[in-house]
FILOKOL-843470 format. One line per field, with one value per residue (C-alpha): x, z, y. Coordinates in Angstrom, 3 decimals, m for minus. Layout:
px = [X,...]
pz = [Z,...]
py = [Y,...]
//
This chain:
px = [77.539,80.229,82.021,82.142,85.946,84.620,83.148,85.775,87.617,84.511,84.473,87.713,86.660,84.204,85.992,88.785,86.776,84.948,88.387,89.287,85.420,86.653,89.790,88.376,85.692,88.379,90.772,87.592,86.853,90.225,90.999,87.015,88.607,92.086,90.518,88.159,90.998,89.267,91.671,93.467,96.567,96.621,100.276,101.952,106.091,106.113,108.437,109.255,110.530,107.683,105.354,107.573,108.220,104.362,103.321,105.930,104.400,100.755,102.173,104.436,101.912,100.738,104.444,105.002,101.948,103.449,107.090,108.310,111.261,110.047,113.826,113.360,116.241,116.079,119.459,120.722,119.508,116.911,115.015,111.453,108.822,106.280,103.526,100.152,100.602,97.885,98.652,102.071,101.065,98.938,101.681,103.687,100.684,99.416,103.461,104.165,100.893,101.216,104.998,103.661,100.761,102.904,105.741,105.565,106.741,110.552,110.728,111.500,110.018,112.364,111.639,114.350,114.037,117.548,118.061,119.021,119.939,118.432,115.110,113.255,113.109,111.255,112.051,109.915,111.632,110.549,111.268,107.949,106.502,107.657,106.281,106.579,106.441,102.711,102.009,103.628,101.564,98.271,99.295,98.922,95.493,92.552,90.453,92.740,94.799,97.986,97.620,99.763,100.270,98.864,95.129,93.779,93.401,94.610,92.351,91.651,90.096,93.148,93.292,96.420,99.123,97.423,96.382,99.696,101.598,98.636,99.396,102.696,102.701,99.988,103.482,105.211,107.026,107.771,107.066,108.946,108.054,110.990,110.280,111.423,109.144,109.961,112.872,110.628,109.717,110.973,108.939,110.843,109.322,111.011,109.882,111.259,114.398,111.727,109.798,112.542,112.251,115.252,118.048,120.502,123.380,126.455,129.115]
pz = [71.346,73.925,75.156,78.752,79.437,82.093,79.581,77.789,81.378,82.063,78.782,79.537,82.928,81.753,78.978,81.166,83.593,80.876,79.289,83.263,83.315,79.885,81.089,84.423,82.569,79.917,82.457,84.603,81.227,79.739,83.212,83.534,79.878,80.851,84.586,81.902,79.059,76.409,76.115,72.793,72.236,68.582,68.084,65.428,65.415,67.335,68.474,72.353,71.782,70.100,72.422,75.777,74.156,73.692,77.201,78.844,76.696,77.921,81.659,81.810,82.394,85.292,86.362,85.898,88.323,90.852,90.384,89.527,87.104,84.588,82.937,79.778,79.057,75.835,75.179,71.606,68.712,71.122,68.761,67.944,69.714,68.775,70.916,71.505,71.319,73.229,76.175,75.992,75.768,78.863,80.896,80.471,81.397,84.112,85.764,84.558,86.129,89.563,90.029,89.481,91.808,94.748,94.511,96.050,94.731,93.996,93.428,90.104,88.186,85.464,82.811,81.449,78.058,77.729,75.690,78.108,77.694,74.160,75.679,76.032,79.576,80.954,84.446,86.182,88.932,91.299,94.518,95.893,99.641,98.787,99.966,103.027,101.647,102.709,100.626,97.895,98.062,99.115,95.628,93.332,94.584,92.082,93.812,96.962,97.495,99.948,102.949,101.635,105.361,104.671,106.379,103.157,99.967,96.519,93.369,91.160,90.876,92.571,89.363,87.215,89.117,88.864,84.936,84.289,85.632,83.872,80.489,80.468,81.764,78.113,76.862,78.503,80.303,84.120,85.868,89.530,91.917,94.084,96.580,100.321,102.321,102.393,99.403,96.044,94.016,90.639,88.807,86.119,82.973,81.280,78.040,76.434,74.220,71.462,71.425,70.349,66.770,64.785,66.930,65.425,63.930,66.096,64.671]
py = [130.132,130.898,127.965,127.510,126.302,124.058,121.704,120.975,120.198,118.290,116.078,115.198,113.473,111.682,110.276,109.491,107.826,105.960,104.919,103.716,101.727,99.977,98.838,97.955,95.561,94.423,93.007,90.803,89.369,89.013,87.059,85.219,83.665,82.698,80.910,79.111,78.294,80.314,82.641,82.632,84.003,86.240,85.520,87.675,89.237,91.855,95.078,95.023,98.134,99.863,98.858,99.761,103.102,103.254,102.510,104.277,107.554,106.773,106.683,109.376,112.274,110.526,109.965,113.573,114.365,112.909,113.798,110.684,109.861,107.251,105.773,104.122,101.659,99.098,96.523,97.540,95.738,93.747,91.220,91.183,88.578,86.320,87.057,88.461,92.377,93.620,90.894,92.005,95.746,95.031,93.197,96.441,99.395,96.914,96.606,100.683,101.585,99.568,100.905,104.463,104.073,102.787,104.966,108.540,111.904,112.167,108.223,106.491,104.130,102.094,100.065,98.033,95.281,93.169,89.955,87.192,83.706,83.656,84.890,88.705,89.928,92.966,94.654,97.416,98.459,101.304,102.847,102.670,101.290,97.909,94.586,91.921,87.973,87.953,91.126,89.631,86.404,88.157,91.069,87.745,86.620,88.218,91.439,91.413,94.679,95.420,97.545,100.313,101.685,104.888,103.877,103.664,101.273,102.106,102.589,99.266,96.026,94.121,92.490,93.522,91.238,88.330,89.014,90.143,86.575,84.788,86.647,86.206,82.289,81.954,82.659,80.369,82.682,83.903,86.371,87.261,89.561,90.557,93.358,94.956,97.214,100.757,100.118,99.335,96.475,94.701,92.844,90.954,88.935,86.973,85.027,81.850,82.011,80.246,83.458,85.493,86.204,86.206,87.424,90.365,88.206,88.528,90.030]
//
């Protein structure tokens, strides 16, 4: 039978928006387990690098759609980590994905991985609306979203800030949000030296 070119347009909504449903559910329950301690951390070595490279792929088409530049920009010979990949793989989408969404066309969006005082830290920087202190407290409180300024709310559940500092604080680690309206926002990460899995030998 002749295929209808609209279908396969069509399918690709719905799975999309299916895929979107998923992670929408995923997050409320990953965070329902952390508020209740049952969240347990499936710690293995893992690449930094791999999975940065990874995410920033999965955004970049929606980057692109906007005309944003996403920069990529890894420290040579970073070290692996011992962590939980898909918490760590979901700190990265949820910070890629929230830099992307508040930035507007022509803006850029850079992720940055250095080795710093023994320990792996993560930047996402953009050059989106930015945020006043009270955005900035009222961005880390669950299903609570920032008046953007443009008389309307952004897509999401309001949940991946506060999921994101919660992941990364199962790992010990920090995360800061430093932002100024109308300039951007950088969100750095930054995860114990005693994560860092053995460091490239100096030479």
């Amino acid at each position: 039978p002749h295929q209808v070119p609209q279908y396969k347009e069509y399918a690709g909504d719905i799975h999309a928006s299916g895929q979107h449903l998923l992670n929408l559910i995923n997050e409320l329950l990953d965070l329902s387990r952390i508020e209740a301690g049952k969240y347990e951390l499936n710690e293995e070595v893992v690449s930094l690098v791999d999975i940065a490279d990874d995410c920033r792929r999965m955004m970049e088409l929606r980057a692109k759609s906007k005309n944003i530049e996403l920069v990529f920009s890894v420290g040579d010979n970073l070290p692996r980590l011992w962590g939980d990949e898909r918490a760590i793989r979901q700190v990265v989408l949820n910070l890629l994905s929230n830099a992307i969404k508040f930035t507007g066309p022509g803006g850029t969006v850079t992720l940055s991985a250095r080795l710093e005082a023994g320990g792996i830290t993560i930047r996402v920087a953009d050059t989106g609306v930015g945020m006043s202190e009270a955005d900035l407290q009222k961005a880390m409180l669950p299903f609570t979203q920032i008046d953007s300024g443009l008389h309307r709310k952004y897509d999401g559940t309001g949940l991946g800030l506060p999921l994101t500092k919660s992941m990364v604080e199962l790992h010990g680690g920090r995360m800061i949000l430093d932002s100024t309206p109308g300039v951007g926002t950088t969100v750095t990460v930054r995860f114990p030296a005693e994560r860092t899995f053995a460091p490239a030998a100096q030479s």
